[in-house]
C-alpha positions in Angstrom: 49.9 15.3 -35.3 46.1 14.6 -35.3 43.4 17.4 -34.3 41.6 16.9 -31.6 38.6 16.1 -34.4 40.7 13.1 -36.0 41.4 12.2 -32.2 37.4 12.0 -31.8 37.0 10.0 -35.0 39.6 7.3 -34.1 38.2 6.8 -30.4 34.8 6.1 -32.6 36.7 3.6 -34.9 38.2 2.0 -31.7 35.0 1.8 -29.8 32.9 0.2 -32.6 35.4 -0.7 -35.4 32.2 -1.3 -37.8 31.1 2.4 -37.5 34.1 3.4 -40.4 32.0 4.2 -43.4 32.7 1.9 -46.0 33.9 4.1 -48.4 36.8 5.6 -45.9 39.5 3.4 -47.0 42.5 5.4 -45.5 44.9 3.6 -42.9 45.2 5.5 -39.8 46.8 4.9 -36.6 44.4 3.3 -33.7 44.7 5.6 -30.3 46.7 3.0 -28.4 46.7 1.6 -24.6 47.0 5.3 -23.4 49.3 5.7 -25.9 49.8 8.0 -29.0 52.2 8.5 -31.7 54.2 11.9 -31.5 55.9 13.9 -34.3 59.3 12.5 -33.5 57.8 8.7 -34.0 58.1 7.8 -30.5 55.1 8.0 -27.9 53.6 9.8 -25.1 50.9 9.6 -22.9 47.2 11.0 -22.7 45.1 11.4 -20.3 42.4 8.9 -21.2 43.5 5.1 -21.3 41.9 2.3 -23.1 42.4 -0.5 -21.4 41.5 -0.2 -18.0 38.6 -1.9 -16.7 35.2 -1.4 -18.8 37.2 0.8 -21.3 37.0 0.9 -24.7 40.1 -1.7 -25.5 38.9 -4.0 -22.2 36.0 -4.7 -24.1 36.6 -4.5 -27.9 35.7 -7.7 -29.7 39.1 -9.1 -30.9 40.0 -7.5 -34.5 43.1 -5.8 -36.5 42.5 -2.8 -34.5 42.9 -4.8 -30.7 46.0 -6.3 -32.1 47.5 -2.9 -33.3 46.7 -1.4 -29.7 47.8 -4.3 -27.3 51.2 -4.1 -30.1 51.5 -0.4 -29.5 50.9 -1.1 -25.8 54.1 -3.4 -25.2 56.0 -1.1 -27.8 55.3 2.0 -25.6 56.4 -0.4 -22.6 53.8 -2.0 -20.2 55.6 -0.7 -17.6 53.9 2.6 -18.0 50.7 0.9 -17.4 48.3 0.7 -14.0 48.0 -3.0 -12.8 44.2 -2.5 -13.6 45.1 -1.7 -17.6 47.9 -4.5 -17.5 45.0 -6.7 -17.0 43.2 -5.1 -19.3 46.0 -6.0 -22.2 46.0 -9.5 -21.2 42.5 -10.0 -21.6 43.2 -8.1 -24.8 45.9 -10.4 -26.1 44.2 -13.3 -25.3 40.8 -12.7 -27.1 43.0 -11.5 -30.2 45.3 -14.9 -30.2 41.5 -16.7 -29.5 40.6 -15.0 -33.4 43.6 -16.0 -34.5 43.5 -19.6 -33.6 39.9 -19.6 -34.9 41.6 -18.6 -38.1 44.2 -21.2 -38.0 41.8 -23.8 -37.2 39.3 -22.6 -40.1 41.8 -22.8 -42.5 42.9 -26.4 -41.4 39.6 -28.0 -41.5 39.1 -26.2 -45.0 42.0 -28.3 -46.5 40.3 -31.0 -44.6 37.4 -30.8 -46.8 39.0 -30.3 -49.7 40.9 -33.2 -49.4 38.1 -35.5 -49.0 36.1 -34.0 -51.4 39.0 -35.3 -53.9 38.8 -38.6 -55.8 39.3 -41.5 -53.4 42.2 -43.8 -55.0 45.0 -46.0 -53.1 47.3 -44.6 -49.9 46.4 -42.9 -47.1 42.9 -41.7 -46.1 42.3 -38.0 -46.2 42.5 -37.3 -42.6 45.8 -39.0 -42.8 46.7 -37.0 -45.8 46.0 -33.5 -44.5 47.7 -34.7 -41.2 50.7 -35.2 -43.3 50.3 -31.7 -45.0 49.4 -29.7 -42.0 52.6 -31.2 -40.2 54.5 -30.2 -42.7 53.4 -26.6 -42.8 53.8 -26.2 -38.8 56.7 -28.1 -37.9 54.7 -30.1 -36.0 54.8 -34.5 -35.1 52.1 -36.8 -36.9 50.5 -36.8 -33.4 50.1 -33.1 -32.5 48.9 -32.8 -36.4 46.2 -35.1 -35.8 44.8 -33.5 -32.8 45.1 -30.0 -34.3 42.9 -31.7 -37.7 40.0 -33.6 -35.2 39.9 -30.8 -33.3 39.1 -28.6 -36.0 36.6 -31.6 -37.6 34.9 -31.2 -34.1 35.1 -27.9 -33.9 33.2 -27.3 -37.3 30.0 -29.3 -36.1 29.8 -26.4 -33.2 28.8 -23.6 -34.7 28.2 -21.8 -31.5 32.1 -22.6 -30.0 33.4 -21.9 -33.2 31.6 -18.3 -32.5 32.6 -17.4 -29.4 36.6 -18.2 -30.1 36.6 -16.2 -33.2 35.1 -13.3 -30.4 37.0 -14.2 -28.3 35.3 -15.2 -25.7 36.5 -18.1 -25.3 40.2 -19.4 -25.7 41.6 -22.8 -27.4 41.5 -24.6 -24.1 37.9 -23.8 -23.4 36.8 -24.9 -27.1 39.4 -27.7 -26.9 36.9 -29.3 -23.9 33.6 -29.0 -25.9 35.1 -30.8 -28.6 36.5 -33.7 -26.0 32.9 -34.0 -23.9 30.7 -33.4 -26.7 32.7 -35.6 -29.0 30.5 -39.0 -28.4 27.3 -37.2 -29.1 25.8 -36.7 -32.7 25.8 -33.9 -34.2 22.4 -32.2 -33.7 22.4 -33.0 -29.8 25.9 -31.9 -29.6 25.3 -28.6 -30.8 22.0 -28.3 -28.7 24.2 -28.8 -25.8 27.2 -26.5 -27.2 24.5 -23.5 -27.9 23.4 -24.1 -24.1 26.4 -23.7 -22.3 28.7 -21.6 -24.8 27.4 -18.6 -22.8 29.7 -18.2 -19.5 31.6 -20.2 -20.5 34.2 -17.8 -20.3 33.9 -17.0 -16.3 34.8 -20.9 -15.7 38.2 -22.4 -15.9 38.6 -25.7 -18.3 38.1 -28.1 -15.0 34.5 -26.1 -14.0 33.7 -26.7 -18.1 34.3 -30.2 -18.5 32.7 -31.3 -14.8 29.7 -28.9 -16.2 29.9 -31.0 -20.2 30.2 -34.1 -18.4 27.1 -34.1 -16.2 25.2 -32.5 -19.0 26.5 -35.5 -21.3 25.5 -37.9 -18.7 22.5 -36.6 -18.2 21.0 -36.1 -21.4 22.4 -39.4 -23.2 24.8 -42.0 -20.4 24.2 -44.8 -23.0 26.2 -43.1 -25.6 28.6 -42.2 -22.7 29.0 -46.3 -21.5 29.4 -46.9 -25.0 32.4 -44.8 -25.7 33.6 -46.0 -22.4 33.6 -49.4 -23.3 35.1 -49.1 -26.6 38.2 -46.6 -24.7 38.2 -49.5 -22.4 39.6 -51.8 -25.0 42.1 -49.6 -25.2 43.0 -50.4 -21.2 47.1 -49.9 -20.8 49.6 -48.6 -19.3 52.2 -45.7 -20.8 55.5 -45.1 -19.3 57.2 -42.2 -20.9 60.4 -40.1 -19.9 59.8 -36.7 -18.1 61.0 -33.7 -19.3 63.3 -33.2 -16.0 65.2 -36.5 -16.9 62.5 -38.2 -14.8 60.3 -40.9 -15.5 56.4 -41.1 -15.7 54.2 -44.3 -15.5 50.2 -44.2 -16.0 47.4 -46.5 -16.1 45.1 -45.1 -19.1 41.2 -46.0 -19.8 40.8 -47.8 -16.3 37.2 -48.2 -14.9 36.7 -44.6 -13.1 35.6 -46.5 -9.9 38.7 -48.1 -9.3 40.9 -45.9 -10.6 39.4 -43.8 -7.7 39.7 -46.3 -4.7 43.4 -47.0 -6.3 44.5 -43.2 -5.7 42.8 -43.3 -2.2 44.6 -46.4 -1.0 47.8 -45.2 -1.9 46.8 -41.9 -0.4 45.9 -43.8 2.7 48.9 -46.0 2.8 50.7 -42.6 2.2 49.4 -41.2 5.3 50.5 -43.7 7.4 53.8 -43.6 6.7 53.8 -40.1 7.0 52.5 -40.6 10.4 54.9 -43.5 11.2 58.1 -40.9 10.5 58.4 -40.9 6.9 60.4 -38.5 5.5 58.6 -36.3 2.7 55.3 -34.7 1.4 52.2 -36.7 1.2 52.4 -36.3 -2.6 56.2 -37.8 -2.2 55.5 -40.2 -0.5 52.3 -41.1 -2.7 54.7 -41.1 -5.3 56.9 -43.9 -3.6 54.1 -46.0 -2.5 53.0 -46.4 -6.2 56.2 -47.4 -7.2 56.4 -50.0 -4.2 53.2 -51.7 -4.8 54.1 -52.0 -8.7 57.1 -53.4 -7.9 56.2 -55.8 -5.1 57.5 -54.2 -2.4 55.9 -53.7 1.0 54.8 -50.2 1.7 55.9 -50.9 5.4 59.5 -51.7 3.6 60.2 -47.9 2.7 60.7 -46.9 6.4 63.9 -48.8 6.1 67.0 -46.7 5.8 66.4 -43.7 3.6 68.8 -42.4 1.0 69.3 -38.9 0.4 69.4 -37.3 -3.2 69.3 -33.6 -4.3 67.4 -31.7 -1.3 65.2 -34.6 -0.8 64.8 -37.5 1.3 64.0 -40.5 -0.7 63.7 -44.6 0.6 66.1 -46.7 -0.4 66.4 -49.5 -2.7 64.1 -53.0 -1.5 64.5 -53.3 2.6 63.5 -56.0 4.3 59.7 -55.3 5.5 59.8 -54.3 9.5 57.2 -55.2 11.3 54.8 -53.0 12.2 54.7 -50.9 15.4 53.0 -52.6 18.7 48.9 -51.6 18.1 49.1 -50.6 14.3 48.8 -52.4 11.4 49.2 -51.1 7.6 46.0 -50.1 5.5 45.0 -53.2 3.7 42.1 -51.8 1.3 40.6 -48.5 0.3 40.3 -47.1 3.4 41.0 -43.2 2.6 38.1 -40.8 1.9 36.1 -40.2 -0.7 33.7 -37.7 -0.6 30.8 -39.0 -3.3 27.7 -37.3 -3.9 25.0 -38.5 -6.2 20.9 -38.1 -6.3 19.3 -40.2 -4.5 17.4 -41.7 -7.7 20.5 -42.6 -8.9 21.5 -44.1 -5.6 17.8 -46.1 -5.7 18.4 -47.0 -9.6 15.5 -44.9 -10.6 17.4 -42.4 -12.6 20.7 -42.2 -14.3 21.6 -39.0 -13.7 25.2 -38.3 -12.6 27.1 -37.8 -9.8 30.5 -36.3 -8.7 33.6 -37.4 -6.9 35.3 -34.1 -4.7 38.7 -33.4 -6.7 38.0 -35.8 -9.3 35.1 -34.2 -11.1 31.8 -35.9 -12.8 31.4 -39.1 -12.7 28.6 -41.7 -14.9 25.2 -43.5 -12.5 26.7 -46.9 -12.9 30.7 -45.9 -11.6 28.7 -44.0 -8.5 26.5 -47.1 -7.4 29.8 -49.3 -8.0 32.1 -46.8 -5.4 28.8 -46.6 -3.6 28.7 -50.7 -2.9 32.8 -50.5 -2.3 32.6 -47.3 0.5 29.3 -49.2 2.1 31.3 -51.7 2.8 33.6 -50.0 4.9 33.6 -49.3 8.9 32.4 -45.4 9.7 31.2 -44.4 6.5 28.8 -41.7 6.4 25.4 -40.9 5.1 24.6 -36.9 3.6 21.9 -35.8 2.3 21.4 -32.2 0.9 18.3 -30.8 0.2 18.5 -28.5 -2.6 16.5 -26.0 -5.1 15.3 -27.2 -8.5 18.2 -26.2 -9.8 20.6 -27.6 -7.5 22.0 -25.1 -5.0 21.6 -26.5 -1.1 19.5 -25.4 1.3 19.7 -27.8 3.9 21.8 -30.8 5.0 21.3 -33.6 7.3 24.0 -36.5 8.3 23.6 -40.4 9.5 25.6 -43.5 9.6 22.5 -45.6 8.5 22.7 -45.9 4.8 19.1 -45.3 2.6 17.3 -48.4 1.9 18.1 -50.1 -1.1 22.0 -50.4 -1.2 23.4 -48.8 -4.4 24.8 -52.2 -6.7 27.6 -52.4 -8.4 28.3 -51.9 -12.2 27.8 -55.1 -14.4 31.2 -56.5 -15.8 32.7 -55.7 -18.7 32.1 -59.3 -19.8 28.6 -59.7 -17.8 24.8 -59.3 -18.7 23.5 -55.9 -19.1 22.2 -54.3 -16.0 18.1 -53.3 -16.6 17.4 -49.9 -17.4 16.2 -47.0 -14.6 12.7 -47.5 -13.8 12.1 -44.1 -14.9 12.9 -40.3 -14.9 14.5 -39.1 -12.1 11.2 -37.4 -10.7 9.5 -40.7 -10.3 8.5 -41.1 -6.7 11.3 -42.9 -4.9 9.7 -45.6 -2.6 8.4 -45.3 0.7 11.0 -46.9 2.4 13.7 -44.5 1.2 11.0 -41.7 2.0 10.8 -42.6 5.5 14.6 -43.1 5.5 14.4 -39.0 3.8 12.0 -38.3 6.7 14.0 -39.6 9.7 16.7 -37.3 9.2 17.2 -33.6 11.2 17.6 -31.5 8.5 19.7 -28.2 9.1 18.9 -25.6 6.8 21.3 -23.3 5.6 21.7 -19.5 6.1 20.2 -17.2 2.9 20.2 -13.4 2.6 20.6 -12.2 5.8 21.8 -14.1 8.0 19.7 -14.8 11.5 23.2 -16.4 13.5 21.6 -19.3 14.9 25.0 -21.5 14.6 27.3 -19.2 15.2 29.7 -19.2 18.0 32.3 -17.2 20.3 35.4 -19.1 19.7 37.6 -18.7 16.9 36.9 -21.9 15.2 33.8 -23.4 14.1 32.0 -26.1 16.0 31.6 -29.6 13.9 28.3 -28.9 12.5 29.0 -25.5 11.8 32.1 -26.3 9.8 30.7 -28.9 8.0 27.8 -26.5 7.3 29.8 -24.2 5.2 31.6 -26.2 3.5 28.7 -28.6 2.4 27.2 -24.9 1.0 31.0 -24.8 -0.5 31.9 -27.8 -1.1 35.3 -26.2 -3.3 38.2 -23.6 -2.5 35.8 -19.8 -3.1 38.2 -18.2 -4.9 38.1 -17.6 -8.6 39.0 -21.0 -10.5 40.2 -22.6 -7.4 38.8 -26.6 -7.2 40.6 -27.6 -4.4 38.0 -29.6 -2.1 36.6 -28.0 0.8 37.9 -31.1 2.8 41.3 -29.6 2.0 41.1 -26.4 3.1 40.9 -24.0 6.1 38.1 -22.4 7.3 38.7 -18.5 6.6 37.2 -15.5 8.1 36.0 -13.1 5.8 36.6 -9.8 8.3 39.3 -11.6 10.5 38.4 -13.1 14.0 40.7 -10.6 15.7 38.9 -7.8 13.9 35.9 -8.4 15.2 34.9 -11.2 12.2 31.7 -13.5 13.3 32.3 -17.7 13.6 28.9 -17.3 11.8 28.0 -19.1 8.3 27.7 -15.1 7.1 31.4 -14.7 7.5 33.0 -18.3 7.0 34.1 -20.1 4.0 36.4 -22.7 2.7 39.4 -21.5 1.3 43.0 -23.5 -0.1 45.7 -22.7 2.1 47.8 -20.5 -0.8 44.2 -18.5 -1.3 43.4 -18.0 2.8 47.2 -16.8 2.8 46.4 -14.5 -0.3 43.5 -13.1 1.1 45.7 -11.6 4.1 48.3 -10.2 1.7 48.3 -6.5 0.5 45.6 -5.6 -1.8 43.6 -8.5 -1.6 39.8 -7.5 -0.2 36.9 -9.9 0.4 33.7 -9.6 1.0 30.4 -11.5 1.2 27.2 -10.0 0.1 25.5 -13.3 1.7 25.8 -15.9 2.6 27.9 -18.6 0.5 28.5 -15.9 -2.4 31.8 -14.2 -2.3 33.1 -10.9 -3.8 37.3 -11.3 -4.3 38.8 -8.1 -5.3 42.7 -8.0 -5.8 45.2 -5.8 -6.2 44.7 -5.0 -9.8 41.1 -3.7 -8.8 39.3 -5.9 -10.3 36.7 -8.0 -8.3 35.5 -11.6 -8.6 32.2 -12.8 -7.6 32.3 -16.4 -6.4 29.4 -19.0 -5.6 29.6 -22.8 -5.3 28.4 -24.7 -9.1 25.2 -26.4 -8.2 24.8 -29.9 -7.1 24.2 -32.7 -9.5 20.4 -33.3 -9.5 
């Protein structure tokens, strides 16, 4: 059994793995997850653990010895575990599968090379060629080989996301998406933009990361991004494939991302009124069959004919005769659902082609904004926001109007059509004085920072219309960690309860997803906010999670 001397010396060796002397070459045991090995072979526990949060095995760089302890950990039985050290294995396991994978990945696009470096004769190229042999060696199809080979060729132009996975701090997924964004750069701007935003990259989930790649892309070089998008959009088609469940899937693939965006609001919209005409089914069921309806000619009003019933569900039946609709309504006959799309105002005025975003669908390119833009200015009711912002892009005020800014936004050029003329300059060219009286015309309500002075808040239990809007224009997603569900979808939550004595203030209101507002209530789950817009999550493992909206696109 070790002293308490050799006990010291392996704590060392498991705090800072490089402080073995080089010339110690024994093999010893690591101390494991509050684990060690008895006499007998078997294990019992000490009084110090390693894993728990900000121990030495929560925040060991991945290496043989992590592996060995998060092994010994599930030999021992995570059972004996707290929930905070569980966490702390995870965490573990995943940064040492993120080496590993950074391993696998080096070795592939090491053949790689070495297959191209080899005389060039007839067959196959040598991308095809290692393909072959790499699909060999893992059992995997020619396709899933030939992702796992680009995606180590892309991964070996980023020297800073090859880094952080072989640290661990990142995982596949996360380097998988600065391969994807980055992929139409070359190679020198590419990595400028992977050394840039490697760091935290971490703390966001693979949906914050690409939205944040995306708008970087865009900003820095949209040409290169409308080219790749018009040579994808060569490859416009649609896939139909068989589900896993027995099902079937259909998808339209490489379809301009304005319209593909109206599309999935219109059957949204069409959705909803069946829903409110007594359809049986979820929104995203009855989604489902609208889709199908419209792409085989069928009437949506046709699927409140007689309904069928299969498994637990209520589904339409087969082609009815379309009913006419009920005295004083009338089915949706365009794009008429919402769609929340914010863009600068240069952008907007063709000054700048900086990007903009579309709520639950992510970043999207100057010319596919201006084009939904001229498509939602069309329509009855829609509304005009503008958020006034830092340099950097988080909001500190917001104003509304149903008169749109001067100078329409105009739609994309065709496919087939004459180039539209490049931005008349950087995006912090002065925009014209029309749109600056527009700007100037507005009542701007500025938002509530560090401590809050109450001036909206109110007595009842739910917010009045500015007030709500308020919050979650300073929100505009789910807070809780990861969560992207769009503010419009969610509830307004009291931080301390309403009953409890909670403020209808901006200092205590946020958006938050139905399955989060219900988790916040559950055992174990605490939230607080320090200020205004920026929340502290802690949960039952005892870990907490600091929250605050990503920044506006500027």
């Amino acid at each position: 059994m070790s002293t308490d001397s050799e006990r010291a010396r392996i704590r060392s060796w498991v705090d800072s793995p490089q402080a073995r002397p080089a010339s110690d070459t024994r093999v010893r045991d690591a101390l494991g997850a509050g684990f060690t090995h008895d006499v007998s072979g078997g294990y019992r526990e000490l009084g110090a653990r390693g894993f728990e949060g900000g121990g030495p095995a929560d925040v060991m760089a991945p290496c043989s010895v992590l592996a060995e302890l998060t092994g010994q950990a599930l030999e021992a039985g995570v059972e004996r575990l707290t929930d905070d050290e569980l966490v702390g294995v995870l965490r573990a396991a995943r940064r040492v599968a993120s080496w590993q994978q950074a391993v696998e990945l080096a070795a592939v696009a090491e053949l790689a090379e070495r297959r191209v470096a080899e005389p060039s004769g007839q067959g196959p190229r040598p991308a095809e060629r290692v393909s072959a042999e790499v699909a060999a060696a893992l059992t995997l199809t020619s396709r899933a080989a030939d992702a796992e080979v680009a995606l180590a060729s892309g991964l070996s132009r980023l020297d800073a996301v090859g880094t952080a996975l072989r640290r661990g701090e990142i995982d596949l997924a996360r380097a998988s998406v600065f391969v994807a964004e980055l992929a139409g750069l070359d190679s020198l701007l590419a990595s400028v933009l992977a050394d840039r935003h490697v760091f935290g990259a971490g703390g966001r989930t693979t949906a914050q990361l690409r939205q944040l790649l995306r708008r970087a892309v865009l900003a820095e070089d949209p040409e290169a991004v409308r080219r790749r998008q018009r040579a994808a959009r060569q490859d416009a088609r649609v896939e139909t494939w068989p589900e896993g469940s027995g099902n079937g899937a259909i998808a339209g693939r490489e379809l301009p991302a304005d319209r593909a965006i109206l599309a999935d609001r219109h059957i949204r919209a069409l959705a909803r009124a069946l829903q409110q005409a007594g359809m049986p089914g979820t929104l995203e069921q009855i989604s489902a069959e609208v889709f199908l309806a419209l792409l085989t000619g069928q009437a949506p009003g046709s699927l409140l004919g007689s309904t069928g019933q299969q498994g637990d569900v209520a589904y339409p039946a087969a082609a009815q005769p379309p009913p006419e609709p009920a005295p004083g309504r009338s089915w949706p006959t365009g794009p008429l659902s919402t769609v929340h799309l914010t863009m600068p105002l240069s952008t907007w005025l063709s000054i700048s082609d900086r990007p903009g975003e579309v709520a639950g669908y992510g970043a999207l390119d100057a010319w596919s904004c201006r084009g939904l833009a001229s498509t939602l200015a069309g329509q009855s009711g829609t509304r005009y926001c503008l958020t006034v912002t830092t340099p950097d892009g988080y909001p500190l005020g917001h104003a509304c109007t149903r008169t749109p800014p001067p100078g329409a936004a105009q739609p994309p050029p065709s496919q087939s059509g004459p180039e539209r003329a490049p931005p008349r300059g950087g995006p912090d060219d002065a925009i014209p004085a029309s749109a600056a009286a527009w700007v100037g015309g507005l009542t701007v309500h500025w938002l509530e920072t560090g401590a809050c002075s109450h001036p909206r808040q109110t007595p009842a239990y739910r917010p009045g219309r500015l007030l709500e809007h308020l919050v979650k224009a300073r929100n505009p997603t789910c807070t809780a960690p990861g969560c992207r569900r769009p503010a419009q979808r969610c509830d307004i939550d009291h931080v301390v309860p309403y009953h409890q004595g909670g403020r209808t203030c901006e200092c205590n209101t946020h958006p938050a997803c139905r399955r989060h507002h219900r988790c916040k209530g559950s055992r174990g789950w605490q939230l607080a906010m320090p200020e205004p817009g920026i929340l502290a999550w802690q949960l039952p493992h005892g870990r907490t999670y600091v929250t605050r909206a990503d920044p506006y696109p500027i």
